[in-house]
C-alpha positions as CSV (number, residue, x, y, z in Angstrom):
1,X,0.0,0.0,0.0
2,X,1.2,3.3,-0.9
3,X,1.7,6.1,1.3
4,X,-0.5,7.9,-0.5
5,X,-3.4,5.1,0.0
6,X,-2.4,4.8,3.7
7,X,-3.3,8.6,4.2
8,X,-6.2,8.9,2.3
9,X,-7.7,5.5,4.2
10,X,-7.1,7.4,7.3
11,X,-8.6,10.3,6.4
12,X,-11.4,8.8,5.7
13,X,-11.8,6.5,8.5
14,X,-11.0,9.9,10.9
15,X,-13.9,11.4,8.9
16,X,-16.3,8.3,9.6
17,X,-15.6,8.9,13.6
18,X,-15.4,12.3,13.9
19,X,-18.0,15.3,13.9
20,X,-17.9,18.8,12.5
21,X,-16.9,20.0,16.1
22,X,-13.6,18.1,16.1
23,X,-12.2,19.4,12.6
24,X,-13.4,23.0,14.4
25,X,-11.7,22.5,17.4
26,X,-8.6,21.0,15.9
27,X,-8.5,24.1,13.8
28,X,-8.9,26.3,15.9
29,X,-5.8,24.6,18.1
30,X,-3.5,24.8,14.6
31,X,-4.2,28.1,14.4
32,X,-3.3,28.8,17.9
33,X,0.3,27.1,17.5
34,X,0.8,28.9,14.6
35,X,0.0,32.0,16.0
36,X,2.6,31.4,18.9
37,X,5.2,30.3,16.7
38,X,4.7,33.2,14.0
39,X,5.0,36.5,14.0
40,X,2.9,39.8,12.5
41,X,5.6,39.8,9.5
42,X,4.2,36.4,8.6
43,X,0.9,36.8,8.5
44,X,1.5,39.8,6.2
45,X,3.7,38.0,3.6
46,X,1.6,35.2,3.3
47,X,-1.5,37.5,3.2
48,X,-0.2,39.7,0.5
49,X,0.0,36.4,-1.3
50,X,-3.2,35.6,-0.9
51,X,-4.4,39.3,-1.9
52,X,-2.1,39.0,-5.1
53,X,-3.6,35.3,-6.2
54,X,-7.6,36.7,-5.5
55,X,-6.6,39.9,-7.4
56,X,-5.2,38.8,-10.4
57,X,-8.5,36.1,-11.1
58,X,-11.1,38.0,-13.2
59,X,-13.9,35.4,-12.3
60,X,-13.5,33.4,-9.1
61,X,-14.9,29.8,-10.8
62,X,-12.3,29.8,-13.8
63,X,-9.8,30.0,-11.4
64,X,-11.2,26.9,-9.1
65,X,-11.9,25.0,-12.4
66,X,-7.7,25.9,-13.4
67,X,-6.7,25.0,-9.7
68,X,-8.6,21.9,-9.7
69,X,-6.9,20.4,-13.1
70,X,-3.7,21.2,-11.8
71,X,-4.7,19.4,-8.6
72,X,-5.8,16.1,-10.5
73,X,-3.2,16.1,-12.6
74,X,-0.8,16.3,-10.0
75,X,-3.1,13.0,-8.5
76,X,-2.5,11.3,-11.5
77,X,1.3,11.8,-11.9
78,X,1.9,10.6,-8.0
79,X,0.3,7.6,-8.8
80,X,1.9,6.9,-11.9
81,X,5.4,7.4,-9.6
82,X,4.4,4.2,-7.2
């Protein structure tokens, strides 16, 4: 079993036990250590690269369509590398 497989098993397995309350609370704790362990020029960087990737999309649902080709494709070529 791939890596890959292994993770995506798990995930869903998690999923099957889990509520909406614990992928908010476990959230809500990454957030926290990243927070602590981060500092205000981080948040701007990687919010001015957000800002520049939402700015330069003229309409929001070609971009997702875009994103999620490269995102299969990339799928496709890790599976072709087991």
């Amino acid at each position: 079993m791939s890596y890959e497989e292994a993770g995506r098993k798990g995930g869903e397995q998690t999923a099957k036990n889990h509520d909406k309350e614990f992928y908010q609370e476990i959230g809500e704790k990454g957030g926290e250590a990243t927070s602590e362990n981060h500092d205000k020029k981080f948040y701007q960087e990687i919010g001015a690269k957000g800002g520049s990737q939402s700015s330069n999309s003229s309409n929001s649902s070609n971009s997702n369509s875009s994103s999620n080709s490269n995102n299969s494709s990339r799928s496709n070529n890790s599976n072709n590398n087991n």
